[in-house]
C-alpha positions in Angstrom: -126.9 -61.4 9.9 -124.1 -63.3 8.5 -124.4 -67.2 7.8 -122.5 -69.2 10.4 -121.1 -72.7 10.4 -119.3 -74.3 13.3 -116.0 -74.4 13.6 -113.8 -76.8 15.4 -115.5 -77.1 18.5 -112.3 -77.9 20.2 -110.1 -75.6 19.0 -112.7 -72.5 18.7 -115.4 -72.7 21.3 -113.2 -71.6 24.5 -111.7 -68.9 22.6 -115.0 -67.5 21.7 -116.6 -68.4 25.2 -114.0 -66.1 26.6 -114.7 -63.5 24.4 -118.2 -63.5 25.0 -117.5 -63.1 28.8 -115.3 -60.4 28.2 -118.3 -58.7 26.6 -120.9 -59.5 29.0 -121.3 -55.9 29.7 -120.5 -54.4 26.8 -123.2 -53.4 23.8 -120.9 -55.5 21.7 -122.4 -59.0 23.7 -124.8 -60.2 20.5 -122.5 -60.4 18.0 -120.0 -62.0 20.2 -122.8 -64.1 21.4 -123.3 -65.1 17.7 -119.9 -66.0 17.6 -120.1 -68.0 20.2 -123.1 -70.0 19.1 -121.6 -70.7 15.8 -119.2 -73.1 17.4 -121.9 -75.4 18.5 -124.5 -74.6 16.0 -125.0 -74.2 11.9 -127.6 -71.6 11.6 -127.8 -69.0 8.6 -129.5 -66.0 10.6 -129.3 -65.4 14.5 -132.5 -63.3 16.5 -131.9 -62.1 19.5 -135.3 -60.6 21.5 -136.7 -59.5 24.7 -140.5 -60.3 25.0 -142.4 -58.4 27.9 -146.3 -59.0 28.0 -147.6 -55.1 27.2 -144.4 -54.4 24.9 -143.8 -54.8 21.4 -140.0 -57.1 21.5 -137.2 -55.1 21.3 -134.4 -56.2 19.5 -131.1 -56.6 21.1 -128.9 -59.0 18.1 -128.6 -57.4 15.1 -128.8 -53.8 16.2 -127.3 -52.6 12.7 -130.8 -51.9 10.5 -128.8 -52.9 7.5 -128.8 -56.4 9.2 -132.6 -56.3 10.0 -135.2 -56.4 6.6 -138.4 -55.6 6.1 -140.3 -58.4 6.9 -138.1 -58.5 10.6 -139.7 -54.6 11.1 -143.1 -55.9 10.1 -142.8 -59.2 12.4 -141.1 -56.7 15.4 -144.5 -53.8 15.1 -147.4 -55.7 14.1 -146.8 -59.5 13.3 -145.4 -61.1 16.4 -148.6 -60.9 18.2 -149.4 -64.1 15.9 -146.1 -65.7 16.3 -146.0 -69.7 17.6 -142.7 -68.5 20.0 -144.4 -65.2 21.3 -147.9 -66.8 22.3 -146.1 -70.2 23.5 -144.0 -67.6 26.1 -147.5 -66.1 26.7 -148.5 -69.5 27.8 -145.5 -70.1 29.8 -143.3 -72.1 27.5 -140.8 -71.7 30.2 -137.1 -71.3 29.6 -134.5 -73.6 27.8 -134.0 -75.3 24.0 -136.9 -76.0 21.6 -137.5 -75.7 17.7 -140.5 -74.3 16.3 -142.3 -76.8 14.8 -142.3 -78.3 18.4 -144.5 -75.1 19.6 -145.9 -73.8 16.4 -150.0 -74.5 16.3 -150.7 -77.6 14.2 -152.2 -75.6 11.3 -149.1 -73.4 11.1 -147.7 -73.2 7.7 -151.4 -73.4 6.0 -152.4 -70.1 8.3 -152.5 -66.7 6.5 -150.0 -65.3 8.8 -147.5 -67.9 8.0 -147.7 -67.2 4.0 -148.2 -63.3 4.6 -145.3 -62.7 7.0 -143.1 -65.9 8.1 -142.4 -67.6 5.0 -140.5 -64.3 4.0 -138.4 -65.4 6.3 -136.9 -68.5 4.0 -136.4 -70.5 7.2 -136.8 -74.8 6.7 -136.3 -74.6 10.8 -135.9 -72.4 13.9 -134.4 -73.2 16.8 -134.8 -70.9 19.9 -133.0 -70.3 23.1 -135.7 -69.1 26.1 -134.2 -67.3 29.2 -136.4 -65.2 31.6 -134.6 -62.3 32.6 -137.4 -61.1 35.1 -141.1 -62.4 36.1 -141.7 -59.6 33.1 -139.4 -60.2 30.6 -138.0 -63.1 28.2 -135.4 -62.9 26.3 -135.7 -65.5 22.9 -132.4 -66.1 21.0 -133.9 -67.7 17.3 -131.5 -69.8 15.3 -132.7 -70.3 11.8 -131.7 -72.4 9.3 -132.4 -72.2 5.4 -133.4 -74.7 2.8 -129.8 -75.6 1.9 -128.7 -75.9 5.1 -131.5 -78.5 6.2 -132.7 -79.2 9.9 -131.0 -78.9 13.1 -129.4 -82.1 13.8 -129.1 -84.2 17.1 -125.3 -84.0 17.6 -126.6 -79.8 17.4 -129.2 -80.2 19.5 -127.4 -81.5 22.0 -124.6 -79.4 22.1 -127.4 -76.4 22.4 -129.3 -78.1 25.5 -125.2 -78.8 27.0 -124.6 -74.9 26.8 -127.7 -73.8 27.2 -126.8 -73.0 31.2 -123.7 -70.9 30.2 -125.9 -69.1 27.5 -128.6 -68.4 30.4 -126.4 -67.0 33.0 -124.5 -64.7 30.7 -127.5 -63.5 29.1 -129.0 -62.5 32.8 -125.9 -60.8 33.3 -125.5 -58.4 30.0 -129.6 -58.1 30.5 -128.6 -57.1 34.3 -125.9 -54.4 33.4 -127.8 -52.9 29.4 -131.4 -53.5 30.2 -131.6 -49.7 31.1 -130.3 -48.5 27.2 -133.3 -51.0 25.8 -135.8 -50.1 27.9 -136.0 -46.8 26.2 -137.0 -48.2 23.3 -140.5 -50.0 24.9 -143.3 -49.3 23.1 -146.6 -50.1 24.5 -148.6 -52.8 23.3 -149.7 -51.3 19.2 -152.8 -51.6 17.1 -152.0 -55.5 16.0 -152.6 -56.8 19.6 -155.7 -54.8 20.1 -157.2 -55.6 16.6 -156.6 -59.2 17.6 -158.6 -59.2 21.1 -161.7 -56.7 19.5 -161.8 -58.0 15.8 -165.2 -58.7 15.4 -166.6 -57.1 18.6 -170.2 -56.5 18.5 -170.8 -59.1 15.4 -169.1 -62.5 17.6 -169.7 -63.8 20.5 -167.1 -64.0 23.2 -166.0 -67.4 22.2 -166.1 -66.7 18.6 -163.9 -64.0 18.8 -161.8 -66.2 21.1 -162.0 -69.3 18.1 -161.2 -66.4 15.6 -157.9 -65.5 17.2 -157.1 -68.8 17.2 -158.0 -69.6 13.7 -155.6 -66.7 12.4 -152.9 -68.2 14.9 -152.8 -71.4 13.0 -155.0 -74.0 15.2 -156.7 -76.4 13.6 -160.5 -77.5 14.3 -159.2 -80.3 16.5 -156.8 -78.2 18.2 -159.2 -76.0 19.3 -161.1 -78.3 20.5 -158.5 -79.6 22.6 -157.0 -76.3 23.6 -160.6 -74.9 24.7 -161.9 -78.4 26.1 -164.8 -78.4 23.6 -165.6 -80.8 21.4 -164.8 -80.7 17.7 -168.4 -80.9 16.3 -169.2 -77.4 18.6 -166.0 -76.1 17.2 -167.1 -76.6 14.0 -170.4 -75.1 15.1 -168.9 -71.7 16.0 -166.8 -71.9 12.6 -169.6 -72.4 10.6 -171.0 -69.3 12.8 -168.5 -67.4 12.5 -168.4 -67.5 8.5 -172.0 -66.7 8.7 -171.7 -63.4 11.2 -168.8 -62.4 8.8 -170.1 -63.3 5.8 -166.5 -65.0 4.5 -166.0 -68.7 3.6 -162.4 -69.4 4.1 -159.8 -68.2 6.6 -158.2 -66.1 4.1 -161.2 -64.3 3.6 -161.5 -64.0 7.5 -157.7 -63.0 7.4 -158.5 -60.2 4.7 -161.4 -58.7 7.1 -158.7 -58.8 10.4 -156.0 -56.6 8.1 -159.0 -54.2 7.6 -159.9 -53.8 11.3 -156.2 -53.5 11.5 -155.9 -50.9 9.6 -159.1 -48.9 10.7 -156.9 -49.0 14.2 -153.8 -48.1 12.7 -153.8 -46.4 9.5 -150.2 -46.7 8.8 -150.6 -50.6 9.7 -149.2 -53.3 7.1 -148.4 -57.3 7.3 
C-alpha cells in the first residue's frame, strides 16, 4: 500500500470522485477508492475488508500479495477473531466513521494479541470506514497512520464523516455488481475461532471460558465486569480461578496455553 497525503482538496477531490464512479464496477474500484480518500485523508496504509459472521474477511483493497505482508495473512486466517473492529461489528457497531482506540477493549495494547500480531502493524492510529452491504456482510475500509505521521486530526475527521455517505453508496454498488468474484474466496469459519469458543473446555466453567475470551481480547477486570454485569470482586474471583484450573499466573502464560490449543486444532496454525 502506498503512503498517501491529501492533495488539494479543491482542485483534486472531484477529479478523483469521478474516477472512482467510473470504476464502480470495475475490479480496479479499491485503488481508485484509495485515491479518492487521499484527498480528504493522510493515512500511510489503506484496508479494505468484507466481514461476514461464519467467514474468515476477504480482502477486497490491496489485492496485489506484494502489497499485503505477513502479519496482514496472519491477521486475515487466524488473528482477526481477536480484533477490537471485527468483535465491535460482531456486537453491532453499526455503520459509519470511528477510530480504534474508540472501540478497542480498554486493556488493548497491554493484551498478548496486541504485542504478538497488531503492533507489527506500526500503526500510532486507525481509522475505519463501516458500511453493511447485507444483514450478512460488512464491509470495513481501515485508514492507518504511522508514528511520523501522528493522529487523525479533526479538520480529517470531519471531512471523513462529510463523505462518508458518498463512500457508502458507492461501496454498495461495486459490492452489488463484484460480490460474486469474492465470494469464491469464503472460507468457513477456521481453527482460531473455534480454539477461542472451546479453549479450556472441560477444565473452565462456562463463564470462565467466557472471562478467558475476553481476557485474551484485551478487557480489563473492570470492563468485564461491566460488560458481563458482574461485579469486579466476582471477576476477580473467576480470574484468580481460572489461573488456578490452568495452572498459569499471568495472561501471557494463559495466551501461551490458547496458541497450543490452537495449534492442536490446526497444526499449521501460527500468530
Amino acid at each position: 500500500m502506498q503512503n498517501r497525503a491529501p492533495q488539494s482538496t479543491a482542485e483534486q477531490w472531484p477529479k478523483a470522485l469521478a474516477s472512482l464512479i467510473d470504476s464502480v464496477r470495475l475490479p480496479s474500484f479499491g485503488g481508485a477508492l484509495e485515491k479518492f480518500l487521499a484527498t480528504q485523508c493522510h493515512f500511510d496504509t489503506l484496508l479494505m475488508v468484507t466481514f461476514k459472521k461464519s467467514f474468515k474477511p476477504i480482502v477486497l483493497h490491496p489485492t496485489d500479495p506484494a502489497e499485503q505482508s505477513l502479519t496482514l495473512h496472519n491477521y486475515i486466517n487466524r488473528s482477526y477473531v481477536l480484533d477490537p473492529l471485527f468483535n465491535a461489528i460482531q456486537g453491532d457497531l453499526g455503520e459509519g466513521v470511528s477510530r480504534l482506540i474508540d472501540i478497542a477493549p480498554d486493556s488493548f495494547e497491554t493484551s498478548e494479541y496486541y504485542q504478538t500480531c497488531y503492533k507489527d502493524f506500526d500503526l500510532i492510529d486507525e481509522i475505519n470506514l463501516t458500511i453493511e452491504l447485507d444483514s450478512k456482510v460488512t464491509c470495513a475500509i481501515s485508514l492507518g497512520r504511522r508514528t511520523s505521521r501522528g493522529t487523525i486530526t479533526r479538520a480529517e475527521l470531519t471531512r471523513l464523516n462529510e463523505i462518508y455517505p458518498i463512500v457508502n453508496s458507492l461501496v454498495r454498488q461495486f459490492w452489488l455488481s463484484q460480490s460474486q468474484e469474492y465470494i469464491k474466496y469464503e472460507k468457513s469459519e477456521g481453527a482460531m475461532k473455534q480454539a477461542l469458543s472451546s479453549f479450556g473446555s472441560g477444565i473452565l466453567t462456562p463463564r470462565e471460558q467466557e472471562i478467558t475470551g475476553l481476557i485474551l481480547q484485551g478487557h480489563s477486570s473492570k470492563a468485564i465486569a461491566n460488560m458481563l454485569d458482574i461485579s469486579l470482586g466476582t471477576v476477580k474471583v473467576h480470574r484468580k480461578n481460572i489461573h488456578t484450573r490452568l495452572n498459569t499466573s499471568t495472561q501471557s502464560e494463559i495466551f501461551t496455553l490458547f496458541l497450543a490449543h490452537l495449534k492442536e486444532l490446526d497444526p499449521a496454525a501460527t500468530i
